[in-house]
Each structure stands twice: as structure tokens, then as C-alpha cells.
KOLMI-588086 format. One record per residue (C-alpha): residue in one letter; residue number from 1; x, y, z. Coordinates in pm, whole numbers. Each point is the difference from the previous one (the first is absolute). Layout:
(zakol 'a'; NUM; (X; Y; Z))
...
***
This chain:
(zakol 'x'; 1; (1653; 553; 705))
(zakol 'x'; 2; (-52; -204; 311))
(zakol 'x'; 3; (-231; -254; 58))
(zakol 'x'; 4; (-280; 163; 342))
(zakol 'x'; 5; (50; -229; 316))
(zakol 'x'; 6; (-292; -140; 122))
(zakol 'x'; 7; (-119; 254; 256))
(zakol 'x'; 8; (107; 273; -287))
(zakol 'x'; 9; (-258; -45; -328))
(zakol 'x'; 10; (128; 294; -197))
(zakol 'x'; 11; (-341; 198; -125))
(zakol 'x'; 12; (-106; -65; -346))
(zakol 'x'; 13; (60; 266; -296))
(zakol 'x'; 14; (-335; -32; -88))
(zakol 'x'; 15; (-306; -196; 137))
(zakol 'x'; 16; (40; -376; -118))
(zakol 'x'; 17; (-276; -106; -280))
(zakol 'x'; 18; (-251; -226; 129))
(zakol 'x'; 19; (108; -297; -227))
(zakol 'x'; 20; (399; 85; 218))
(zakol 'x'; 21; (-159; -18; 342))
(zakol 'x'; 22; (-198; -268; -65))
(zakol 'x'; 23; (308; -207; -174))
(zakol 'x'; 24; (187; 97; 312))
(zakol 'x'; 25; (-275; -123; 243))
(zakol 'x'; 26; (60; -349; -195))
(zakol 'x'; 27; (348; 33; 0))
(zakol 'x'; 28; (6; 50; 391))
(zakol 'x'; 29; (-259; -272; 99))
(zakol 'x'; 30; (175; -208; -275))
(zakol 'x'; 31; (360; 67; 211))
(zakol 'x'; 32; (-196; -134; 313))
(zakol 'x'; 33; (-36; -354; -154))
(zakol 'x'; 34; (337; -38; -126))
(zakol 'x'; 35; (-68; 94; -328))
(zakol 'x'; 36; (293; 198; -150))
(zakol 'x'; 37; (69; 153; -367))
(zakol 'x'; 38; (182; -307; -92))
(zakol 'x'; 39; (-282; -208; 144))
(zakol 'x'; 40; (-262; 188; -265))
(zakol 'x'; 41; (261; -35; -278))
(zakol 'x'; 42; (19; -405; 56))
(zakol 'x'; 43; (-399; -9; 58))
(zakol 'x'; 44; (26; 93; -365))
(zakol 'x'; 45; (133; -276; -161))
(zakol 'x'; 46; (162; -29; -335))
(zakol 'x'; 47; (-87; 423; 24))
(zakol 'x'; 48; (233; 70; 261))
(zakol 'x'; 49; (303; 7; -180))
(zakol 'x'; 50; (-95; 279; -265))
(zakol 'x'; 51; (-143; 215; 252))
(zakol 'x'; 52; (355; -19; 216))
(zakol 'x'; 53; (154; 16; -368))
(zakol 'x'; 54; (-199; 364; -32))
(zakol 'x'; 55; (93; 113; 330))
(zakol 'x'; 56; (371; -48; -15))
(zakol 'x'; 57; (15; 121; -338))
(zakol 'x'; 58; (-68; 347; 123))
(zakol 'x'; 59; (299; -9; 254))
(zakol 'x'; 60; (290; 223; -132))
(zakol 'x'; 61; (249; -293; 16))
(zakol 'x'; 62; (38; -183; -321))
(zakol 'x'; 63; (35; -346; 220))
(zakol 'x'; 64; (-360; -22; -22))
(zakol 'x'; 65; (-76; 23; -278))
(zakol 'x'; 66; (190; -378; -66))
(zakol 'x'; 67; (-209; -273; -40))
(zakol 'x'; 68; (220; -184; 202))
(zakol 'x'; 69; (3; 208; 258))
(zakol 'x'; 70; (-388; 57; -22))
(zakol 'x'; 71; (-55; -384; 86))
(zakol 'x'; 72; (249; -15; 258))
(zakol 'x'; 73; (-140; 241; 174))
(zakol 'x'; 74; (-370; -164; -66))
(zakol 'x'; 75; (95; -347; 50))
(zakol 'x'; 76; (173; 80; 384))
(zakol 'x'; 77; (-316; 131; 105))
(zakol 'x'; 78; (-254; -234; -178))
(zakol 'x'; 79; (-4; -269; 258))
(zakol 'x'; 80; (-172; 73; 343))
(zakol 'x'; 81; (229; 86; 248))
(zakol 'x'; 82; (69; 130; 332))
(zakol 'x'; 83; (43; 301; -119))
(zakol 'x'; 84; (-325; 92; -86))
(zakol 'x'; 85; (-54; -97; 382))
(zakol 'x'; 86; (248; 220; 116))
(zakol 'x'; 87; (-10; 296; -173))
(zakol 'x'; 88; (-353; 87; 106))
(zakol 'x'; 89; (114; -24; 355))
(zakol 'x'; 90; (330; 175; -46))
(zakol 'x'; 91; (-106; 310; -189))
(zakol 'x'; 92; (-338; 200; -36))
(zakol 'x'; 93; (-191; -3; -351))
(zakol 'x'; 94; (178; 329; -69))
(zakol 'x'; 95; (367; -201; 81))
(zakol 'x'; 96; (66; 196; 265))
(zakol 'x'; 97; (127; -227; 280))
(zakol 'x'; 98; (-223; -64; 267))
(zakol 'x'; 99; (307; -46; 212))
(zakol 'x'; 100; (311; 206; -91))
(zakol 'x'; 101; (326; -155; 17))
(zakol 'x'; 102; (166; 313; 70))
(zakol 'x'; 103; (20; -54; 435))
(zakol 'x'; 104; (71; -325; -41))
(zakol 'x'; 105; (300; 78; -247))
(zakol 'x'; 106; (96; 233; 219))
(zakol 'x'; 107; (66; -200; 311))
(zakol 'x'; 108; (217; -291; -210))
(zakol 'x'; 109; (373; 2; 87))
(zakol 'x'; 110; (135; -85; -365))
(zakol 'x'; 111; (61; 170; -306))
(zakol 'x'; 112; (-299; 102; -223))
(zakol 'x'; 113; (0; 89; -352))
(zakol 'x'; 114; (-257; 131; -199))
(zakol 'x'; 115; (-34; 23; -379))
(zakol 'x'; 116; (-297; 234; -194))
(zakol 'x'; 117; (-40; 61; -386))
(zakol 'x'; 118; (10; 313; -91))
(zakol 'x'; 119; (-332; -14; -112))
(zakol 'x'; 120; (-130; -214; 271))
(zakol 'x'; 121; (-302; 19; 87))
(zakol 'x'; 122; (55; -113; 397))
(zakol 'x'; 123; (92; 340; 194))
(zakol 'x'; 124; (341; -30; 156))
(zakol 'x'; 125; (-103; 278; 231))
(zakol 'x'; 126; (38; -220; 334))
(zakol 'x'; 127; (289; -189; -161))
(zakol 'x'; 128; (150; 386; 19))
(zakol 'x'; 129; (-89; 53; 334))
(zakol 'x'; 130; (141; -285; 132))
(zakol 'x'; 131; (333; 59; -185))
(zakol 'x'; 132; (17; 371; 210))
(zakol 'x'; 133; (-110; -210; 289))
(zakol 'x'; 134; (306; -249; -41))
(zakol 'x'; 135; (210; 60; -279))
(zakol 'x'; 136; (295; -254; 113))
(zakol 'x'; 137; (-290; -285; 0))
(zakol 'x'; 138; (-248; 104; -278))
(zakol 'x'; 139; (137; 79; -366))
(zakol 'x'; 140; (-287; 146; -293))
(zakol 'x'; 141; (124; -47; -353))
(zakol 'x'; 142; (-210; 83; -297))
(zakol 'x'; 143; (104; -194; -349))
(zakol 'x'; 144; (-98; 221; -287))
(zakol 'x'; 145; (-181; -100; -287))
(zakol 'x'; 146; (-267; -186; 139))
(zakol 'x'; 147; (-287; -92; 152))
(zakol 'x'; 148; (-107; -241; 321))
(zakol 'x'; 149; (107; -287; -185))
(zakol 'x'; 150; (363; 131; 22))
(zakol 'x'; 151; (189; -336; -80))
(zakol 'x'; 152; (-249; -58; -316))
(zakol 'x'; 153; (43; 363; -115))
(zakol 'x'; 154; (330; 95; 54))
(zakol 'x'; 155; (229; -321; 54))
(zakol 'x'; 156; (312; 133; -41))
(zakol 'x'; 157; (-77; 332; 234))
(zakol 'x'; 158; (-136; -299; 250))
(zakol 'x'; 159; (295; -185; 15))
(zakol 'x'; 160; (223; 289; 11))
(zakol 'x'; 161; (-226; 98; 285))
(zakol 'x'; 162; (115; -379; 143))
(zakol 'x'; 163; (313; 52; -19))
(zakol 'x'; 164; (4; 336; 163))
(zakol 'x'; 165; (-177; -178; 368))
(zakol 'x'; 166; (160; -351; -40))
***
């Protein structure tokens, strides 16, 4: 499944429950000030880390579910950082970009390679198009056996992957 573009909300199954809209209303206005999902775990403290501990533990990969891993992951994103600044003006709450690379891609003279999971949850849809649009300049792989995270998830199918556009 893709992720909607911005001018493109995709109509809900069924009518959100009150306590959804109004979490999304906070989520939104929250998004407007900078405040992103890493920003609410850090805001809770020593809590932060179990609740990102719960979350990763349901992704399929086994990586997560390291302790190791788990703080990593935690302990890039504890500090404040530019990203939380950037994020809300690169991308809508939703993550849909507010400004899609895909034109500007398009008009750059080099080589471009792109790399999905298989179960990635980013839609290589205008990756695809470009590659019909230019396929001596644009190349789409997809490394199996893994999510977004494809270096964490599958390292070996990532650097084979490497070696493959290098």
C-alpha cells in the first residue's frame, strides 16, 4: 500500500472514533510547532525508551527486538535536533512530502539509484515512473527480506545491493 499525497487523503474504511479525530487534531496542530513522534517520545523521559522498545518489537524483523539495537535507535534520536525542525517542514503529518522529489530527480544529469524493502512501507510508485521515464539514468532495486530500514534488516542483501550500483 502507498502512502495518499497530500492533495489525495484516501477515504477512511470507516468513520474515525472521536477519541482518533481528536488525537489527530493534536497530532496535526502538534506537527505545526515542531513537535514530532520522537519529540513526544523524549518529552517522556526515562519512559521513552520502553514505549520505542514496544513499538519495534512488533516489527517483523528480529533486529528489533535487540536491546542493542533498541537503544541505538533511542539514543540517535533522544537529543534535540534539526531534524525534528525539518521534518515538519519537509513532509505532511501523514509523511507524505509536501514537496515531491520526483521533478526535481528527474531533471538531474547523473545516475540515480534507488533501493526499497520488500516490505517497505514508502511506495516506489514514482521511483517506477521515473525509471520508464529514463531508464539509462534512473535504476529501482528492491532487496528482499526487509523493511525501510534495509541496511539494519537485511545487511548482507544491502551490501550485495552495493555492490551491484558501485
Amino acid at each position: 500500500p502507498s502512502l495518499p499525497g497530500p492533495d489525495e487523503q484516501r477515504p477512511p474504511e470507516r468513520p474515525p472514533s472521536l477519541i482518533a479525530q481528536v488525537a489527530q487534531g493534536i497530532m496535526r496542530s502538534a506537527w505545526r510547532f515542531d513537535v514530532t513522534p520522537m519529540a513526544m517520545m523524549r518529552s517522556l523521559g526515562p519512559l521513552g525508551p520502553s514505549l520505542l522498545a514496544g513499538i519495534l518489537g512488533h516489527r517483523t524483523a528480529a533486529v528489533y527486538r535487540q536491546k542493542a539495537v533498541r537503544d541505538y535507535i533511542y539514543h540517535v534520536n533522544a537529543g534535540r535536533s534539526g531534524g525534528d525542525f525539518i521534518i515538519t517542514r519537509l513532509l505532511h503529518p501523514t509523511f507524505a512530502a509536501k514537496r515531491p522529489l520526483e521533478k526535481c530527480i528527474a531533471e538531474l544529469p547523473m545516475k540515480v539509484c534507488f533501493a526499497f524493502g520488500s516490505e517497505d512501507w514508502v511506495d516506489a510508485t514514482p521511483a517506477r515512473r521515473l525509471q520508464q521515464q529514463h531508464p539509462q539514468r534512473i535504476q529501482v532495486s528492491v532487496v528482499k527480506d526487509c523493511g525501510h530500514q534495509i541496511a539494519l534488516e537485511n545487511p548482507t542483501g544491502f551490501a550485495s545491493y552495493l555492490e551491484s550500483v558501485v
